[in-house]
N, C-alpha and C positions, 0 to 999 in steps of 0.2 A: 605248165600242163593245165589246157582247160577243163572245167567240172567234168565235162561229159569224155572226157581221154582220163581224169581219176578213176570216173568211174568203171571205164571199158578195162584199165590195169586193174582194178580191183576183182573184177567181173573175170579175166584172166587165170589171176594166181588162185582162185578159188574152184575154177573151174577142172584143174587137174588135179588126177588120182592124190589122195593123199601119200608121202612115202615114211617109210622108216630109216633112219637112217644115227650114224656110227659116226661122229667128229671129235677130231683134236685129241683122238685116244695116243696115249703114249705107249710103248713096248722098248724093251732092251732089245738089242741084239741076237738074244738069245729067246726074244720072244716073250719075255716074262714082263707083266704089266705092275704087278703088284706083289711084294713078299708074306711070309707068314708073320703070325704073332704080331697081330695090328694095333696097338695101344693106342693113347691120346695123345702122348707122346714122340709116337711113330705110329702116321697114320698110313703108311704105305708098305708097313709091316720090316722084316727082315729076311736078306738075301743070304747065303751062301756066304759072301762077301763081307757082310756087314749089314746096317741097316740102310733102306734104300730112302735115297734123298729124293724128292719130287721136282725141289728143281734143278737138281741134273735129270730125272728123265725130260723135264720141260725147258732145258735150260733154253732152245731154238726159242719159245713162244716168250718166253723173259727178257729176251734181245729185241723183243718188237718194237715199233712207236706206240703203238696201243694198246699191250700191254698192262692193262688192269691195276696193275701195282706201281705201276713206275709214279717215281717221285722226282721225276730231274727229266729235263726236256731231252731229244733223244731218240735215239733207237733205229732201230733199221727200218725199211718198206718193202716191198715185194710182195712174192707169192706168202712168205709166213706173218706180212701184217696183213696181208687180205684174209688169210683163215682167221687169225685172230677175230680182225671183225667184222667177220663172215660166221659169226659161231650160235647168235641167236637170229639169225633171218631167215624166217620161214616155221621159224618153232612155236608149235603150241603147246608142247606138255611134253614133259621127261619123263622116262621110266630108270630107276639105278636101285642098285639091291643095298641092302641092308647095309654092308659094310662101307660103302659110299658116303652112306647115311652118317655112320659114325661107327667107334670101335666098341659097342656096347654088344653083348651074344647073351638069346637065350629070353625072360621074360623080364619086358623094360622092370626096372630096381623104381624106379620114378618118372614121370615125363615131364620132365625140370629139362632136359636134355633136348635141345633143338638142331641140334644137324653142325657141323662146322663152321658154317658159313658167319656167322654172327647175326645181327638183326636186320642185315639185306642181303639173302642170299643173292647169287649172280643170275640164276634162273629166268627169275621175273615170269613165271609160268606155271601152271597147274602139274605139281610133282606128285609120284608113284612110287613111293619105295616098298619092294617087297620084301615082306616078315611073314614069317610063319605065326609073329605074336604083333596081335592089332593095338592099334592106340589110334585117341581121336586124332581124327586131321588140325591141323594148325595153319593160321596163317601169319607171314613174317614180310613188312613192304608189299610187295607184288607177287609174292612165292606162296605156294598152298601147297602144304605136302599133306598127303593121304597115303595110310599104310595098308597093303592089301595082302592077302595071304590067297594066292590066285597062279594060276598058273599060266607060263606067258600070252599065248594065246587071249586068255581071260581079261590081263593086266592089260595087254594092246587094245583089247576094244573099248575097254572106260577110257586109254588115255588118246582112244583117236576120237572119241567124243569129245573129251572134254578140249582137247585142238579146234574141233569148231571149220576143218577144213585147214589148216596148215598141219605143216608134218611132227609128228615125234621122232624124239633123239632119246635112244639107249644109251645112259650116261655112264654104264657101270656100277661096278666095277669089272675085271677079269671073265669072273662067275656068269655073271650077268648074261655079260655080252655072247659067252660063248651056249647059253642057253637060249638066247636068241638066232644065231646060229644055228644051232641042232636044229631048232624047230622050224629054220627057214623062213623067218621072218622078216630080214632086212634084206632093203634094197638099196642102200647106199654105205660108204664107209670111209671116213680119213684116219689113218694112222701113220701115227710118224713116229719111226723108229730114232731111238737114240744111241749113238755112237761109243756105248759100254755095255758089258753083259754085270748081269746079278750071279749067273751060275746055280739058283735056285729059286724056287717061286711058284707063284700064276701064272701057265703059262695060255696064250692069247693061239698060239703054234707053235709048229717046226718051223717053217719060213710062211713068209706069205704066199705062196704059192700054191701051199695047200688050198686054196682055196678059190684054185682058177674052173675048179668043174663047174663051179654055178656064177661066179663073177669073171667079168672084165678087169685087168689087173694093169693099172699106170702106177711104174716110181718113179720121184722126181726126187735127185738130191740137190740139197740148196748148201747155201755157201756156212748155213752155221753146222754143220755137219752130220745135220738130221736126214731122213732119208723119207719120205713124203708116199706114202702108196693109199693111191685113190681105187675104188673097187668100186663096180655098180654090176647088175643084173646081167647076166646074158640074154 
């Protein structure tokens, strides 16, 4: 690609609307994204059933070639290694609520506490997490979290600034998402169902289909026996 074809692609992807958008969200069966009583422990809380493991609902995105965690050469290709690393292109800054954050409720005890992720989170982008109780922003590698007590509306427009012209991804959790939702804020969304129910929870819906009066609704089942539903605007 010569300078001036970099430059006309750059010129391009900057050039359209920014979007909000919904990726690589898990949900059971039954719709439930996340259980209660989320410890450090169990960060995905507790279902009905037991406590919910993450990766059985991610067990599809575990099977990839690319894969994040994989330690041994491997894995599958296809449509679920494209999502995979398809997951930060196009991202400028996340928004995800507190319990995303970590399983701390209430007013931080210390800010010793930096988020799950260790000293590089996966982000690589200017992060939003919403609390009702602030603390200063931090930065960790390439990741910048800012704690905002804002309501979504409010929280969207620092972090489509601070994007700079690519889009924001609503990371979660449950809560999150479905408050972005209400307030009709997203125009994109991948969620991929997993093939077990929790029987109690976060739930995300009834089916996805609730949610054909404002989106366009594709599911794709793949061979790990995730069930793949792409949503975008009408």
């Amino acid at each position: 690609m010569t300078p001036r074809e970099q430059d006309q692609h750059s010129h391009s992807l900057h050039s359209r609307p920014q979007r909000v958008r919904v990726q690589q969200f898990g949900v059971s069966l039954d719709g439930i994204g996340a259980g209660e009583d989320q410890t450090l422990e169990r960060p995905f809380g507790r279902g009905r059933f037991g406590d919910i493991d993450p990766g059985e609902l991610f067990r599809w995105a575990g099977a990839t070639a690319s894969w994040t965690l994989r330690t041994e050469p491997g894995g599958s290709r296809g449509l679920e290694d494209y999502l995979l690393r398809d997951y930060s292109h196009g991202i400028g800054a996340e928004i995800m609520g507190r319990n995303k954050f970590g399983p701390v409720r209430g007013p931080w005890p210390d800010e010793d506490w930096t988020g799950w992720w260790g000293d590089e989170p996966p982000f690589r982008c200017p992060v939003f997490v919403l609390t009702h109780h602030r603390r200063p922003s931090f930065t960790l590698a390439d990741t910048t979290f800012h704690f905002l007590d804002a309501t979504p509306q409010e929280a969207l427009q620092q972090a489509l600034t601070a994007a700079d012209g690519k889009d924001v991804r609503i990371g979660g959790g449950v809560s999150t998402v479905r408050q972005f939702l209400d307030a009709d804020l997203i125009d994109e969304m991948h969620v991929a169902i997993a093939p077990l129910e929790f029987g109690s929870g976060l739930k995300l819906w009834d089916a996805p289909e609730d949610l054909t009066d404002r989106f366009h609704l594709e599911k794709i089942p793949a061979p790990s026996g995730a069930t793949h539903c792409f949503f975008w605007r009408r």
